[in-house]
C-alpha positions as a Python dict, from the first residue, in 0.01 Angstrom:
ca = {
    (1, 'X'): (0, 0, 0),
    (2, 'X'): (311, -78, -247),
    (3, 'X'): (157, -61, -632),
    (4, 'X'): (215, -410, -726),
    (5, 'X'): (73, -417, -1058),
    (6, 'X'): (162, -215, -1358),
    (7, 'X'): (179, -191, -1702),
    (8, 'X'): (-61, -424, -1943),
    (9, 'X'): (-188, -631, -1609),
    (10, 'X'): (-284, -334, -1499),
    (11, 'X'): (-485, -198, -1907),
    (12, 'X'): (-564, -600, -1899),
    (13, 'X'): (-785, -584, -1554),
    (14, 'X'): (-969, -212, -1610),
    (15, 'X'): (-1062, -342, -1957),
    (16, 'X'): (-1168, -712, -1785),
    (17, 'X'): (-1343, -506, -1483),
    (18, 'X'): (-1572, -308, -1761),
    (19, 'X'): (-1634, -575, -1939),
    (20, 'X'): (-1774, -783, -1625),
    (21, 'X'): (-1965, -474, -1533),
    (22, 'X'): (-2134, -417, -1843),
    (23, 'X'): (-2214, -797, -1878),
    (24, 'X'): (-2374, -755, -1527),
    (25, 'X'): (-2545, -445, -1659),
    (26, 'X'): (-2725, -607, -1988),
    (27, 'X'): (-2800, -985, -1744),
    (28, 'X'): (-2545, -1170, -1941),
    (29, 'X'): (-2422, -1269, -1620),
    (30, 'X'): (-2549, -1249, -1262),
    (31, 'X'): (-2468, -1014, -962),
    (32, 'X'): (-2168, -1159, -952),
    (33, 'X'): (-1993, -946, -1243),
    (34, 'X'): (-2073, -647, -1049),
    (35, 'X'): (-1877, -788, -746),
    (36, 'X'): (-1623, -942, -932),
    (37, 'X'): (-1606, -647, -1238),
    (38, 'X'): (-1599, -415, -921),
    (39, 'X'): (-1259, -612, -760),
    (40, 'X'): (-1074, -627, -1091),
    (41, 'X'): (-1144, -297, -1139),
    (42, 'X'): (-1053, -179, -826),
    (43, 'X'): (-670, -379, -848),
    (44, 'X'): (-581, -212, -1171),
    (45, 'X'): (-754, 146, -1076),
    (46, 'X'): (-528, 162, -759),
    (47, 'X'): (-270, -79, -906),
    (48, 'X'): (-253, -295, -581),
    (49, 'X'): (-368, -680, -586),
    (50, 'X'): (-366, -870, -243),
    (51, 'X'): (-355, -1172, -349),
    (52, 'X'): (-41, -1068, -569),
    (53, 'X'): (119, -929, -214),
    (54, 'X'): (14, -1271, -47),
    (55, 'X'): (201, -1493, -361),
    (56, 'X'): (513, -1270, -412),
    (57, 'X'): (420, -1112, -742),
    (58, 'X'): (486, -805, -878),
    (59, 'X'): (434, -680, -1233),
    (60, 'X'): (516, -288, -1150),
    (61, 'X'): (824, -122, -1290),
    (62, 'X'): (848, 97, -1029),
    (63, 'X'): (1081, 9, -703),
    (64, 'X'): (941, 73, -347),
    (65, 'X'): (1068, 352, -189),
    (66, 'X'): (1214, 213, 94),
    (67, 'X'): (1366, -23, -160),
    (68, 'X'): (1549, 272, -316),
    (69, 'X'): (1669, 406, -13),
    (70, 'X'): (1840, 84, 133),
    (71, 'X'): (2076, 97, -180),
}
């Protein structure tokens, strides 16, 4: 896995994950902000997103290393 997300996406999802999770935690929401407070979490955590890899995007300063090599 190539990190694809860095920098403030990646503060912007931990802090968006918690918050999910804790409105889960006090019933503000349903289940569903575990699962989806869990996901969010997750991207910024290991700083990957699928669904970034899947649409081309990449927010993360730093170059692949096979990227590096080639030049």
């Amino acid at each position: 896995m190539t990190a694809n997300v860095g920098g403030i996406d990646r503060v912007l999802r931990i802090a968006a994950g918690l918050v999910f999770i804790a409105l889960a935690a006090t019933n503000v929401v349903g289940m569903w902000g575990y699962i989806v407070g869990g996901i969010v979490l997750a991207t910024g955590v290991f700083r990957f997103c699928g669904a970034y890899t899947l649409l081309g995007i990449n927010t993360c300063p730093i170059k692949p290393a096979e990227e590096e090599h080639a030049h």
